[in-house]
C-alpha positions in Angstrom: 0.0 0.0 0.0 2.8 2.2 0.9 6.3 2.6 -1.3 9.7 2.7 0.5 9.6 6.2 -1.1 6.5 6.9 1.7 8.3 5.1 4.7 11.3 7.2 4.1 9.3 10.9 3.3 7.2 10.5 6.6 9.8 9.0 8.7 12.4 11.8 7.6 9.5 14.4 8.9 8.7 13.1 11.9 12.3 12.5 13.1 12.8 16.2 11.5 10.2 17.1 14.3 11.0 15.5 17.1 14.5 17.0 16.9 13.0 20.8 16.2 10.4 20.3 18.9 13.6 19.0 21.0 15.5 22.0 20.3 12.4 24.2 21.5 12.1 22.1 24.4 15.3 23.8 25.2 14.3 26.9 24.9 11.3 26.9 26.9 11.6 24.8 29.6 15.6 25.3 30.2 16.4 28.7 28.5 18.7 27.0 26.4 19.5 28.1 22.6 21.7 26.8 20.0 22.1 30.5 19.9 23.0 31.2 23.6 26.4 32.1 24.8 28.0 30.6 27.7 25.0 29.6 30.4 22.2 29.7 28.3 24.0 27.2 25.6 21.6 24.4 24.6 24.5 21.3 25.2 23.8 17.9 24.4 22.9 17.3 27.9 20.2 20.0 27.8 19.6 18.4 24.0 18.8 14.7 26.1 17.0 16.7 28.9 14.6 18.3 26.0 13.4 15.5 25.3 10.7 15.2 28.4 9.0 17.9 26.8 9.3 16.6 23.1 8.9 12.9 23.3 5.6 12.9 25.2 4.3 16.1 23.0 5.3 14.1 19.7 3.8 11.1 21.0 0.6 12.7 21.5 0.3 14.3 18.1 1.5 10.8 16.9 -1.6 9.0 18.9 -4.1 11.2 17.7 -2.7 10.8 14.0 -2.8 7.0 14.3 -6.4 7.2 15.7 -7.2 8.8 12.4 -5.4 6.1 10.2 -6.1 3.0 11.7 -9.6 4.3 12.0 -9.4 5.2 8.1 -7.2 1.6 7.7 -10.6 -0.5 9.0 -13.3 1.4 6.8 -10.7 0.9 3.8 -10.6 4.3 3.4 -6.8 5.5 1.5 -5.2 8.1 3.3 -1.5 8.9 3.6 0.9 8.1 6.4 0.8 10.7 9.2 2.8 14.1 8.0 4.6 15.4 10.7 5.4 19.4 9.9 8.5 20.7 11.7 8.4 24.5 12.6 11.7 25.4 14.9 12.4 29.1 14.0 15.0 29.7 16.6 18.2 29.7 14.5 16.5 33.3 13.9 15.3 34.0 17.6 11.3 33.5 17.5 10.5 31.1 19.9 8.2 28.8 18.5 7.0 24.5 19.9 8.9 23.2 16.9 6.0 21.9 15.0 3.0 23.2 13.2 1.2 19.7 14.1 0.7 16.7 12.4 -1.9 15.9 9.3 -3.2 12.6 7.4 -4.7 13.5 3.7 -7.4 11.1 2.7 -6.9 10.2 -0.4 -10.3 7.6 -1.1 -14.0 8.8 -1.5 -16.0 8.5 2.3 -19.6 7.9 1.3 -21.2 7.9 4.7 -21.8 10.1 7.5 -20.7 7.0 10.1 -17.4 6.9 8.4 -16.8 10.5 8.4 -17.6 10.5 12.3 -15.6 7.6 13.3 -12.6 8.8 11.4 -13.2 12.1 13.2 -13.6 11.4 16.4 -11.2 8.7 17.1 -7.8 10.8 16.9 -8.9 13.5 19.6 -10.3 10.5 21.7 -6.6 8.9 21.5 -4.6 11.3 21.4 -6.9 12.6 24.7 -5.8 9.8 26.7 -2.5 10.1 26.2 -2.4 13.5 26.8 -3.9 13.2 30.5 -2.2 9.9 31.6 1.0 12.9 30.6 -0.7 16.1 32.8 -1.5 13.2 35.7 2.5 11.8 35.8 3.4 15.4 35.6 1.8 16.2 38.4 1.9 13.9 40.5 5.6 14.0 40.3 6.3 17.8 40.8 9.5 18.5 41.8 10.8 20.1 44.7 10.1 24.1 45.0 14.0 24.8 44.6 14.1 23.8 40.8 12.5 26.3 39.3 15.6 28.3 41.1 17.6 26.2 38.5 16.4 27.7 36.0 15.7 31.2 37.3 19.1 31.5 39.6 17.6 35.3 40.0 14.2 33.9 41.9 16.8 33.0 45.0 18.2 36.3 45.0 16.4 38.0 47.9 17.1 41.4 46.4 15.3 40.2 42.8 12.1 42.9 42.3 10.9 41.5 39.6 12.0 41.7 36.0 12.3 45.5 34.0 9.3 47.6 33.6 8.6 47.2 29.8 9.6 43.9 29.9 6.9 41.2 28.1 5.8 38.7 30.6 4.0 35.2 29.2 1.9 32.9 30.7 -0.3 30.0 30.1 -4.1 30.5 29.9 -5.9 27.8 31.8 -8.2 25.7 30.4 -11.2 23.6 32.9 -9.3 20.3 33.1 -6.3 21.7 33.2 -7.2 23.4 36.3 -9.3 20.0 37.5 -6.3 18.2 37.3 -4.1 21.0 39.6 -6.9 20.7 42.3 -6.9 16.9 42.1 -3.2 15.8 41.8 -0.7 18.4 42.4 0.8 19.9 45.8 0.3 22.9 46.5 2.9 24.0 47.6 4.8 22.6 44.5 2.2 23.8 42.0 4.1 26.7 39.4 2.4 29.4 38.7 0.9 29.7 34.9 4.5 32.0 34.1 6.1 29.3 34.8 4.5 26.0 33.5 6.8 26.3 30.6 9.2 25.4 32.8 7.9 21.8 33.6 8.3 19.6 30.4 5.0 16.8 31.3 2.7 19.8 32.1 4.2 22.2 29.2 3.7 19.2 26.7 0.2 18.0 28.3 -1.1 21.5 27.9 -0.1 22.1 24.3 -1.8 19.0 23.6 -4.9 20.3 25.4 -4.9 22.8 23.5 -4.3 21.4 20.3 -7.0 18.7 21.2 -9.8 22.1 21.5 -8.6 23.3 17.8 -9.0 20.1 16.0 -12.6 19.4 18.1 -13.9 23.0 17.2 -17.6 22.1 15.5 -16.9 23.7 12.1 -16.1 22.6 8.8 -14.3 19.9 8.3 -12.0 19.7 11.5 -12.6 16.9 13.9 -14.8 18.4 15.4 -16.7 19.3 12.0 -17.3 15.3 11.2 -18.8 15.1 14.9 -21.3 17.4 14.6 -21.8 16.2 10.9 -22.8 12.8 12.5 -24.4 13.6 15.3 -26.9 16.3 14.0 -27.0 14.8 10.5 -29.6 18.2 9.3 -28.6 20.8 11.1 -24.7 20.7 10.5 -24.6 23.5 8.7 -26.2 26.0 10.3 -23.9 24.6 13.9 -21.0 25.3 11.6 -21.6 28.6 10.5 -23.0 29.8 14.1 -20.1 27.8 15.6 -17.3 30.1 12.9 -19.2 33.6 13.6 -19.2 33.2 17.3 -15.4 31.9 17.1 -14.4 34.8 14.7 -16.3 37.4 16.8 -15.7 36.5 20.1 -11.1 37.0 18.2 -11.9 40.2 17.0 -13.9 41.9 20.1 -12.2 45.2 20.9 -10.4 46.3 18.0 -12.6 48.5 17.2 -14.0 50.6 20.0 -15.4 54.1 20.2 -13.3 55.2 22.3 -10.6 54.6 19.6 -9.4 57.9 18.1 -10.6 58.7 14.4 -7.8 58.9 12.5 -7.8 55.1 14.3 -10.9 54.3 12.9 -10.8 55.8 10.1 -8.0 52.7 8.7 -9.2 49.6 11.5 -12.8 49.8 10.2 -12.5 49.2 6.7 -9.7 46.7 7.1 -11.6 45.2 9.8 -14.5 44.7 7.9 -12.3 43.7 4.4 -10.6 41.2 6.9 -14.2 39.3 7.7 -15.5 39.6 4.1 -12.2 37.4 2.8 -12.9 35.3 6.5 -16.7 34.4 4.9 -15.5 33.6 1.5 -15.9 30.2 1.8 -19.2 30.2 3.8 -21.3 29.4 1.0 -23.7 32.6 2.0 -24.8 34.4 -1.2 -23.1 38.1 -1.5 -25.8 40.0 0.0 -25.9 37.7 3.0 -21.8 37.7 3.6 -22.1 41.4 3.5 -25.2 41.6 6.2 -23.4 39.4 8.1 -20.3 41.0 8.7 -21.7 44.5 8.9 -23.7 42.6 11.8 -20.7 41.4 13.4 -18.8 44.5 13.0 -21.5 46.5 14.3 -22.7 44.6 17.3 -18.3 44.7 18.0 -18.9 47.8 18.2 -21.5 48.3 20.4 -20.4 46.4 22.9 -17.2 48.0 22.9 -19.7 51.3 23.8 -21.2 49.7 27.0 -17.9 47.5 27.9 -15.0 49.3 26.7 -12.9 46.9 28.6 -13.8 43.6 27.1 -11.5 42.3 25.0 -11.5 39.1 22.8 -8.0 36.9 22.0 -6.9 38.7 18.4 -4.7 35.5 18.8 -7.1 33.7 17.1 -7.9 35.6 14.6 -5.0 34.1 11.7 -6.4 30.6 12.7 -10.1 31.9 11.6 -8.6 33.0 8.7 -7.4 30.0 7.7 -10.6 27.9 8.9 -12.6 30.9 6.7 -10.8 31.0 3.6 -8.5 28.1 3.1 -10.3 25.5 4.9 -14.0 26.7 4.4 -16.5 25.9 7.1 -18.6 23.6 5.1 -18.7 19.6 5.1 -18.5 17.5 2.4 -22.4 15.8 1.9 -23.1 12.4 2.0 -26.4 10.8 0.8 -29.2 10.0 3.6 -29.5 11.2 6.8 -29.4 7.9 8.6 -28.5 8.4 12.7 -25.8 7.2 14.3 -26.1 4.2 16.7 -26.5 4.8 20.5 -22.7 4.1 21.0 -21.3 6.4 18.1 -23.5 9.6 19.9 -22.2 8.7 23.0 -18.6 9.1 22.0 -19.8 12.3 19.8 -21.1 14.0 23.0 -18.0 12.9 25.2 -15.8 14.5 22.5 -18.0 17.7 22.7 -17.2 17.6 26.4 -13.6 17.1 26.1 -14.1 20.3 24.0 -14.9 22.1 26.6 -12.5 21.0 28.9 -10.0 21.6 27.1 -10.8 24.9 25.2 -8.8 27.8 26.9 -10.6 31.3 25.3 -6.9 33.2 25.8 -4.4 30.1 25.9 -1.5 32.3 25.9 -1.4 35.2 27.6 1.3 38.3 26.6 1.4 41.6 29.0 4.2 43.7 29.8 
């Protein structure tokens, strides 16, 4: 089924990955670089050290792949092996987890909606496991309150004030089972603060893969989340979609336009604002007149909340990956013929995975401030 050709390609990618999300393992758990000088040097024993964050990461991303193709494997649907994307940007200084994920292409037809659901579902569900047997280990097994003194020598300093003003702190957002999982298994008195869960490679990796686990179970389009709701509410998929993308895409954008904004302001956010969700609906399968309604709507209800709650703000952070849902992906699903229901067992699983959802989601996952 697969050529040597394929084995090699996909093997070359992933072991590509697992050494670039290595090498960012460094950089965010132990402040090592390839770049550094002296202290903050990435070694090969910080290279082997990485590897807590990156193997169990990887792995994850790896489980929820296989999910996909074994799942495809048994309906003898084609697909490719799992491509692994590496995307370390550090030999230029921007910190990034070393990977842009992990996709499988289907390659053969899928003529029913229990296919399209199974396939769907069983790659979050795996890779979902995985990730909280990680989060559990890491912590349960927090260490002592003394390392993360390793790693910030300036923490121990009782002089240290805190870093300089205009400096840009970084945090984690939480998310409802990360947090669960804090109040059930960690001490305390161990327990880092959100700055700092970088700094731990199981909890660093189990959150990534949280939050990764959210994007992919988002119910629009065809994500994972997409074929759920496509089974589980076989006439109304649609319209979910949609209402599932303009609440997404509104909820990014809320704040950047404000009245209290001053005109000259305005004057260039509005229209590019408003260009930006027009190319954002290009793929919603609305007619002209409808796209244009729409995001006029959005824009203007944006607005006028901004007049009544100046200070709410929505994560602009998540604006790019709308984009890319909007106008590469598109937010519609691919029909089937019929609208047969699943079996009792399949809408269980499809309303567990909506639940992981929303444990999992984190509205601001990462958090910049100065």
């Amino acid at each position: 089924m697969y050529s040597n050709k394929d084995y090699l390609r996909h093997g070359i990618l992933f072991i590509t990955t697992l050494i670039a999300t290595t090498l960012a393992g460094g950089e965010w758990v132990y402040g090592k670089s390839v770049l550094g000088n002296g202290e903050s040097l990435l070694t090969w024993e910080y290279f082997w050290m990485s590897m807590a964050f990156s193997i169990p990461f990887i792995g994850i991303l790896l489980i929820h792949e296989l999910g996909h193709f074994f799942t495809a494997i048994y309906h003898k649907v084609k697909c490719t092996l799992p491509y692994f994307i590496p995307g370390w940007l550090g030999f230029i200084g921007i910190p990034t987890i070393g990977t842009f994920g992990a996709v499988i292409q289907m390659k053969g037809f899928i003529n029913s909606r229990k296919k399209f659901f199974d396939i769907g579902v069983a790659g979050p569900l795996a890779g979902f496991v995985i990730a909280l047997g990680v989060l559990i280990y890491g912590f349960s097994t927090l260490p002592d309150l003394g390392y993360i003194n390793t790693i910030h020598p300036e923490y121990a300093d009782p002089d240290f004030q805190g870093f300089e003003e205009g400096s840009l702190d970084f945090e984690l957002g939480n998310n409802l089972l990360f947090w669960s999982l804090t109040e059930i298994f960690a001490d305390p008195e161990r327990m880092p603060a959100m700055s700092e869960v970088i700094h731990y490679p199981y909890l660093f990796a189990g959150f990534l893969a949280l939050f990764f686990t959210a994007l992919n179970l988002l119910p629009i389009g065809q994500l994972d989340g997409g074929h759920v709701v496509f089974g589980l509410f076989p006439k109304r998929h649609k319209e979910i979609s949609l209402t599932a993308y303009i609440l997404f895409i509104a909820y990014a954008g809320m704040g950047i336009i404000s009245p209290y904004s001053p005109l000259e302001d305005l004057a260039l956010w509005i229209p590019l604002y408003i260009g930006f969700l027009f190319i954002c609906f290009s793929k919603s399968g609305m007619s002209l007149q409808n796209r244009i309604t729409l995001v006029l709507s959005v824009a203007a209800i944006q607005y006028g909340i901004a007049f009544f709650i100046p200070d709410l703000q929505g994560y602009q952070g998540w604006l790019f990956y709308g984009f890319l849902l909007g106008r590469v992906m598109g937010i519609q699903h691919p029909e089937v013929s019929g609208f047969k229901e699943l079996d009792r067992n399949r809408k269980l699983l499809g309303w567990l995975a909506i639940v992981i959802f929303i444990l999992c989601f984190s509205p601001q996952p990462f958090i910049f401030s100065e």
